[in-house]
N, C-alpha and C positions, 0 to 999 in steps of 0.2 A: 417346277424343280424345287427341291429343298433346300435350305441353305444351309453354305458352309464356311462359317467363321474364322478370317486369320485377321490376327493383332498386329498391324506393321509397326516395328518399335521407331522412334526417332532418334535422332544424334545422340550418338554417343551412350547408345541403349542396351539394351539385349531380349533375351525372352525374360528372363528375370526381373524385367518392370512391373511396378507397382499393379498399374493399371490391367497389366495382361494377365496378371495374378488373380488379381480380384473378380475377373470378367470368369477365370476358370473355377474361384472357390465359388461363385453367383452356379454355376452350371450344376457344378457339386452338393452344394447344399439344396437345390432346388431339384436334387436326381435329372435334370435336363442331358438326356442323349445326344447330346447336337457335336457333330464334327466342326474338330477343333484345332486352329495350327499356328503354333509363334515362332517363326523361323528366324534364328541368329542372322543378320542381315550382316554384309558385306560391309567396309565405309566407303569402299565405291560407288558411287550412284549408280553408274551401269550397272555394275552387277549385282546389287541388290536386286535392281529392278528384272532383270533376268532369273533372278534365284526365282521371284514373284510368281514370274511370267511363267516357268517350270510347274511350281506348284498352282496354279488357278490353271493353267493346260494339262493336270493329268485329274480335274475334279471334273469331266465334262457334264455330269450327271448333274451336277449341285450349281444353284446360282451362288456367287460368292461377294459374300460380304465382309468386305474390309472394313478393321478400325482403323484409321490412323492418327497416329499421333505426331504432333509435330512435325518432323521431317518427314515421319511416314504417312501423312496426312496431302505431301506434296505427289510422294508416289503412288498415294490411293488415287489421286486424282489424274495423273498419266494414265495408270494402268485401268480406271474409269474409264476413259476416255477411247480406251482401245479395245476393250473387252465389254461384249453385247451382253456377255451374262455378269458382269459384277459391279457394284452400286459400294457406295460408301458412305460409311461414318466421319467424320473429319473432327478429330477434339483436337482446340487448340491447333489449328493446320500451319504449316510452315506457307505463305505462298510464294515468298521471292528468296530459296536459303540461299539463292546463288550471291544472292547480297548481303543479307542477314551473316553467313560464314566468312567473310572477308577480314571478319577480327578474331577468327579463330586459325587462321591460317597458321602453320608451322606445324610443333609439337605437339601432339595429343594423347589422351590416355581414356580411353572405356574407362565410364565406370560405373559399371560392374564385372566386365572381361578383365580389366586392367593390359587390356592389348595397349601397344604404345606403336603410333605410326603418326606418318607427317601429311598433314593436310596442306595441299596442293593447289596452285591454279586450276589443274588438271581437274580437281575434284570440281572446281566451280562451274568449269565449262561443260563439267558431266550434270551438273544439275541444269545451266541454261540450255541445255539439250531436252532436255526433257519439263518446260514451260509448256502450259495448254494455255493459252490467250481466251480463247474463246471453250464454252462448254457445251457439248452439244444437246443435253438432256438436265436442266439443273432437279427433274423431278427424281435423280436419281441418286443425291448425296444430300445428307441431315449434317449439318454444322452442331457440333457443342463447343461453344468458348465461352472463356471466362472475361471479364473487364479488366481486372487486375493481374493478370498475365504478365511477368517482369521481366518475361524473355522476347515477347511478341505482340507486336500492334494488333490487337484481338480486331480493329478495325478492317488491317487488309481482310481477315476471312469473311467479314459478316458483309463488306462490299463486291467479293470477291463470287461468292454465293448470295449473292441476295436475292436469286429468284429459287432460291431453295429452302426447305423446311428449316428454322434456325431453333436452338435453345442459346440465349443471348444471358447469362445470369452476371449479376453485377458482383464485383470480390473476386476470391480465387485467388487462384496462381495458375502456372504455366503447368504445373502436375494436373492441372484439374482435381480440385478437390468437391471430396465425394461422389468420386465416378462412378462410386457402387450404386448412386441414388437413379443412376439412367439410364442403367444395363436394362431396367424392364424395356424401357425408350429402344435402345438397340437391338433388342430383340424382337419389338415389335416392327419394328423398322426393317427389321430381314425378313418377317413374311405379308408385309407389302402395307404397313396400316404407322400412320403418323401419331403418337399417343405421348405425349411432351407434359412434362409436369412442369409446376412453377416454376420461373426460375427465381425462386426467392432469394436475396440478397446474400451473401456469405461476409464472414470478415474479412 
């Protein structure tokens, strides 16, 4: 099956991330025909993850390969876990937001939507719904984080995945900086071949 690429944005994101950007001008400037999807994500957990589920059940033809970032790195790895055709990317993965969000509770604001809505215990226990403890296939998710990540212990991912293909680079941030340099990585990752550049230090 051929694959078919969607960018899961993280907290507080949209299609309009950086990262989802860069991933479609890489396709662009490289003439790459490869189906492509950044879906405005819910800030409900459930229904993000349903929006997901919707689109990767009407691709039946195409294996699907998820980016996720941060929080969408928590849902790549559910929706991994349930679906025999889709494998994932994980940058900078969210693994525990049900705890990680605990100090963002209240008030909130997209930003880039500028949606304004109140994050909820509700929203917490929608994320501890959807915890995979155990992974059934780690040969099927490639980790990229960064060390210096200032949003996330880059450690829970790299323990969290550790019997999976890792790019581990020291520096960064939690944007992942220079994500443009591992889209060849990604893309080679979606038709089935492990190709990992240095991960040389950043500032």
């Amino acid at each position: 099956m051929s694959p078919f690429y969607i960018y899961v944005h993280g907290f507080n994101s949209s299609p309009a991330s950086i990262k989802a950007q860069l991933f479609q001008q890489y396709l662009d400037e490289h003439q790459l025909d490869l189906p492509y999807a950044v879906p405005e994500l819910s800030h409900w957990p459930e229904h993000a993850v349903a929006q997901l589920q919707r689109l990767i059940e009407a691709q039946p033809e195409h294996e699907i390969i998820l980016i996720g970032s941060s929080l969408g790195g928590y849902y790549s790895t559910w929706l991994t876990e349930h679906y025999s055709n889709v494998r994932a990317v994980l940058v900078n993965p969210a693994v525990k937001p049900y705890v990680l969000l605990e100090e963002w509770l209240g008030e909130n604001e997209n930003l880039y939507t500028h949606e304004h809505y109140e994050l909820t215990p509700e929203h917490l226990a929608q994320l501890l719904r959807l915890d995979c403890e155990q992974l059934q296939d780690s040969g099927r998710y490639l980790l990229l984080t960064q060390t210096a990540d200032e949003t996330l212990d880059y450690r829970e991912g790299v323990d969290k995945f550790a019997a999976s293909a890792q790019f581990v680079q020291p520096g960064g941030s939690h944007g992942f900086d220079r994500f443009q340099d591992l889209i060849p990585a990604i893309l080679a990752f979606g038709e089935g071949r492990i190709e990992l550049p240095p991960a040389t230090p950043l500032p």
